[in-house]
N, C-alpha and C positions, 0 to 999 in steps of 0.2 A: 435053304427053305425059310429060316426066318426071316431074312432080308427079304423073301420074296414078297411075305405074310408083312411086315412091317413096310414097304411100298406098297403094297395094295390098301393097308390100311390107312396111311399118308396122302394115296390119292382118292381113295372117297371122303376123306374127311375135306381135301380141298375142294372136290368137286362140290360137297355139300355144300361146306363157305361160300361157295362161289356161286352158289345157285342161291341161298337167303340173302346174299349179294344183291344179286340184281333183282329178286324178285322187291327189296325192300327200297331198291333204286328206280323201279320202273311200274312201282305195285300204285295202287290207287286206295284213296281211304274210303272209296263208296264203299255201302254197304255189302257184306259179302265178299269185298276183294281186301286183298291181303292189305296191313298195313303200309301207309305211306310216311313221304317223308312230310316234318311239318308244314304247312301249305295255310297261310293265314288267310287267304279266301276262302278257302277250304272249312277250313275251320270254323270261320267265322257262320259261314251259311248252314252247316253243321247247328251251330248253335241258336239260328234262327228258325231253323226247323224244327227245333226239339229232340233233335236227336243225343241216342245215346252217344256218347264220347269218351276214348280211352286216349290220353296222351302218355304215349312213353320215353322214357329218357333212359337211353341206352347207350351202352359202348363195345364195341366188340371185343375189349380183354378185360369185360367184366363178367365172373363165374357168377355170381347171382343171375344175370342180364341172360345168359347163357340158359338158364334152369327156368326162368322165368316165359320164355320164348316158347318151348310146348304145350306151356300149361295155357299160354294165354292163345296160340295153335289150336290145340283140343277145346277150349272154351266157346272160341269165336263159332266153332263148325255146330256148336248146339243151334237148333233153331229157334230159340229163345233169342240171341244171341247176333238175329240175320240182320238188324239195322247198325248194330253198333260201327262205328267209325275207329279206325285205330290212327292216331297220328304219332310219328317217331320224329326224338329229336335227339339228337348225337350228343352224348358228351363234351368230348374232345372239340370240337367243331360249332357249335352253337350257342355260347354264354349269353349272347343274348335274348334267345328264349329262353335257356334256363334262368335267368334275372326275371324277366316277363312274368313263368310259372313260379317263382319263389321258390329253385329248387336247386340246392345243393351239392346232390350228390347223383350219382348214374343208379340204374334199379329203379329209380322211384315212375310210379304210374299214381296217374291224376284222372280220376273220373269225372266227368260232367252229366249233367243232364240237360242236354239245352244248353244257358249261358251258365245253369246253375256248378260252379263244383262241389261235388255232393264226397268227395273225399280221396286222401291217399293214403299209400303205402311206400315206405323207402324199402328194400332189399329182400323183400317178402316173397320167398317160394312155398311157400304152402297154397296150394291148391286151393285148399277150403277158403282159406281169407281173399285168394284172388279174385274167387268168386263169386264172394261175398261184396267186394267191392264191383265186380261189373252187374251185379244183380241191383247194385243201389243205380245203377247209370239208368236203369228201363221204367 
């Protein structure tokens, strides 16, 4: 019985992986659709329209980056909330935009507003500061 409870719980946790996977692989940073991967035209017209802007830099065996991911979930689905733009940029995988963003470490989220960046946070799971920082983006 426990083995059974422990592969059931093995495979929805991969299924889940597997599903922020590809939605973060195939997701678009328009407004209202799930975060993208970083996309510097993207981005870039992002910025010339005035839109709000979250860029995040994340890793997938990062426990902050992990806790981080529902709160900014739950955040985006306020309708406050409907323009913001999410762009992701890997860790592991990306030092050149993290060089570009002036960002060291994986967790950190940089808000824009426009071209403006109006602030961050490095490894920050509090709800309240999260949101405190996407409420400066609007």
């Amino acid at each position: 019985m426990m083995i059974a409870r422990r592969s059931l719980l093995g495979g929805a946790l991969a299924l889940a992986g597997a599903f922020y996977a590809g939605v973060a692989l195939t997701g678009s940073a328009r407004a209202g659709g799930p975060p993208a991967p970083f996309d510097a035209q993207s981005f870039e017209a992002a910025q010339k329209a005035d839109k709000p802007i979250l860029v995040e830099i994340t890793a997938p065996w990062c426990p902050a980056c992990a806790a981080q991911r529902p709160i900014i979930e739950r955040l985006r689905a306020l309708p406050r909330f409907d323009e913001l733009q999410i762009f992701t940029i890997d860790f592991d995988t990306q030092k050149e935009l993290m060089r570009r963003f002036g960002a060291t470490l994986q967790s950190t989220l940089i808000g824009f507003k426009g071209p403006q960046e109006i602030g961050r946070s490095i490894g920050e799971t509090q709800s309240e500061w999260i949101e405190s920082l996407l409420d400066k983006t609007l």
